[in-house]
Phi, psi and omega in degrees: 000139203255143198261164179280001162280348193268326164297307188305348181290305177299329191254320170117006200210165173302168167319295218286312175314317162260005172285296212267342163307268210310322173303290165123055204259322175211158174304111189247164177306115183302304211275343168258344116312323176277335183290331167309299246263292182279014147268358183247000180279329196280325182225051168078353205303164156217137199306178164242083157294007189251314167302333165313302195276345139334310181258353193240330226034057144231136184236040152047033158229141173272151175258079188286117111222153213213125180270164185062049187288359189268353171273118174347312170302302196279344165298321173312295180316316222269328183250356165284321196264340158282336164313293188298341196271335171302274148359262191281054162031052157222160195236155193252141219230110188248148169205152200261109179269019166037020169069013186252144171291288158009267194290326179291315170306323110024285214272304170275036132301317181286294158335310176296321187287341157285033182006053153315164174235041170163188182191126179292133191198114165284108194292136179284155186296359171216087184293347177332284178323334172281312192289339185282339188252030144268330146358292206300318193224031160035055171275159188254147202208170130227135172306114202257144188016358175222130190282162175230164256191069175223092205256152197288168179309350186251325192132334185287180166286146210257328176241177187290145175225075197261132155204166176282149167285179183220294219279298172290335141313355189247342160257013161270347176290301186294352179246348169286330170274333163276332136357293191279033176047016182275141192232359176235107188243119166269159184222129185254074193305173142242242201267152153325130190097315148352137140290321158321315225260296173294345162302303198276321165299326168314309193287335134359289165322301223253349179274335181287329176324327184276335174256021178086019195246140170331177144244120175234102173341313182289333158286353142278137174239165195228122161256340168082350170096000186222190280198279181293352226231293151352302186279359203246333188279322205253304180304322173300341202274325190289351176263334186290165170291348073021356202324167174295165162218030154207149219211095161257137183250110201301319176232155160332312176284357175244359154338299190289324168283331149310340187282320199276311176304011174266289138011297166310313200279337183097350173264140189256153180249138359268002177326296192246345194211121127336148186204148163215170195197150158246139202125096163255180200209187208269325185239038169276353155242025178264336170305142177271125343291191170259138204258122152306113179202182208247115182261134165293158156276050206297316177281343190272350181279292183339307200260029176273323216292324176303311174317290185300343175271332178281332176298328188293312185315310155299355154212090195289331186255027148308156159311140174304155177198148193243105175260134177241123189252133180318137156264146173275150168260077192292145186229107198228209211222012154294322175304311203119050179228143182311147130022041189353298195296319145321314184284352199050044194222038180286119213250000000 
């Protein structure tokens, strides 16, 4: 097995030099850099990431959890955040908290003792447990899409916070549909406790205001964030005496259990109900009609999230800071509105 004096040999340079190619620890010479690279090509070396992390306390891993990793979104995330960890020479660590605190404390328990050297963590709706033992144990972390409301001793955010917006995509929704003259718009929430979940209601709120419309309590539902809870969520709305006759649905996985409850009842979209999602997926726009809707920039929150945890790691006592990344508004024919992409008038 070939070793790193065996590079520096072959390469024409020191131990140390190639130690700083590979580390990326100082600025080296392009052309004596590419001559390491291609000594280290020529002859198989591969780092000793366990000596390494021996002589650093750094074992060059993130630690990732995050639930519902089989949901589109977070599968996006989930490859913006191996891309970038990759990008900067770290390898990833996954583990699913199922949205239970319990177990979300659990898992990043686990992961620290595999001494990562940080850990990226979409927070369950109740982080407590989460927030004490990373405190506790200084681990350095950030919060992936759902913010949590833990403000450091000056008043700021106490962790790193990377997301997509909520509240004005989502009132952008409710007022494209009060455009089209719909005056009953139902919201298919998701789980209690989310910061998402209390954002895109908020933005709910503020687009009927904006178009001059009530707030009736009863046109909000809880989908719970999933599929079946959904479908049970779409059917009470489908029950009032009053139903809705537009339908915004907070994430993707509850798209579909609306959809399904639609479905059951004999009613066609955009025909008999109007429908927007916040979520657009790969294939929303294979669906009859095709769904309006609102797309995350779901790899670019993954590799913002990676970024901002390697700045803490290089500097641990900056202030926490809260990044928000913009949503696109796709505009298709699930609303009632003709065909954008015939028209060539795609927004």
């Amino acid at each position: 097995m070939a070793t790193m004096a065996d590079v520096a040999r072959s390469a024409g340079v020191s131990v140390a030099t190639v130690s700083h190619v590979l580390n990326g620890t100082r600025p080296v010479l392009p052309h004596t850099r590419q001559a390491v690279l291609d000594a280290v090509e020529e002859l198989g070396y591969t780092t000793n990431t366990l000596a390494r992390s021996l002589v650093t306390a750094r074992t060059r891993s993130i630690g990732l959890a995050v639930s519902a990793i089989s949901n589109p979104y977070f599968t996006e995330i989930l490859q913006g955040v191996e891309a970038s960890a990759l990008e900067h020479g770290y390898s990833l660590l996954i583990a699913d908290p199922h949205d239970d605190p319990e177990h979300e404390r659990k898992v990043v328990q686990l992961l620290h003792e595999r001494r990562v050297d940080g850990m990226i963590v979409a927070p369950s709706p109740d982080p407590r447990g989460l927030l004490a033992y990373l405190g506790r144990h200084d681990v350095p972390a950030v919060f992936l899409d759902r913010l949590v409301d833990a403000p450091a001793a000056d008043g700021g955010p106490r962790f790193d916070q990377v997301c997509g917006d909520n509240a004005e995509p989502t009132s952008r929704l409710v007022a494209h549909l009060a455009e089209l003259g719909h005056r009953r718009i139902g919201l298919v929430a998701g789980l209690p406790g989310l910061s998402t979940t209390s954002e895109r209601i908020i933005g709910y709120r503020n687009g009927l205001a904006f178009a001059g419309l009530p707030y009736d309590e009863r046109l909000v539902v809880h989908g719970h964030s999933e599929s079946a809870a959904a479908e049970q969520a779409t059917a009470a709305l489908l029950s009032l005496a009053v139903p809705p006759t537009a339908l915004v649905t907070g994430n993707n996985a509850m798209t579909i259990g609306a959809l399904r409850a639609l479905r059951a009842r004999g009613l066609s979209v955009p025909g008999d109900i109007a429908l927007c999602c916040f979520d657009d997926f790969a294939w929303a726009d294979l669906f009859s009609p095709r769904l309006t809707a609102i797309a995350q920039p779901s790899k670019d929150i993954g590799a913002q999230a990676v970024r901002v945890l390697l700045e803490r790691l290089a500097e641990p006592d900056r202030p926490a800071r809260a990044v928000r990344l913009p949503c696109t508004f796709v505009h298709r024919t699930s609303c009632g509105c003709p065909d954008p992409s015939e028209e060539g008038t795609l927004s």
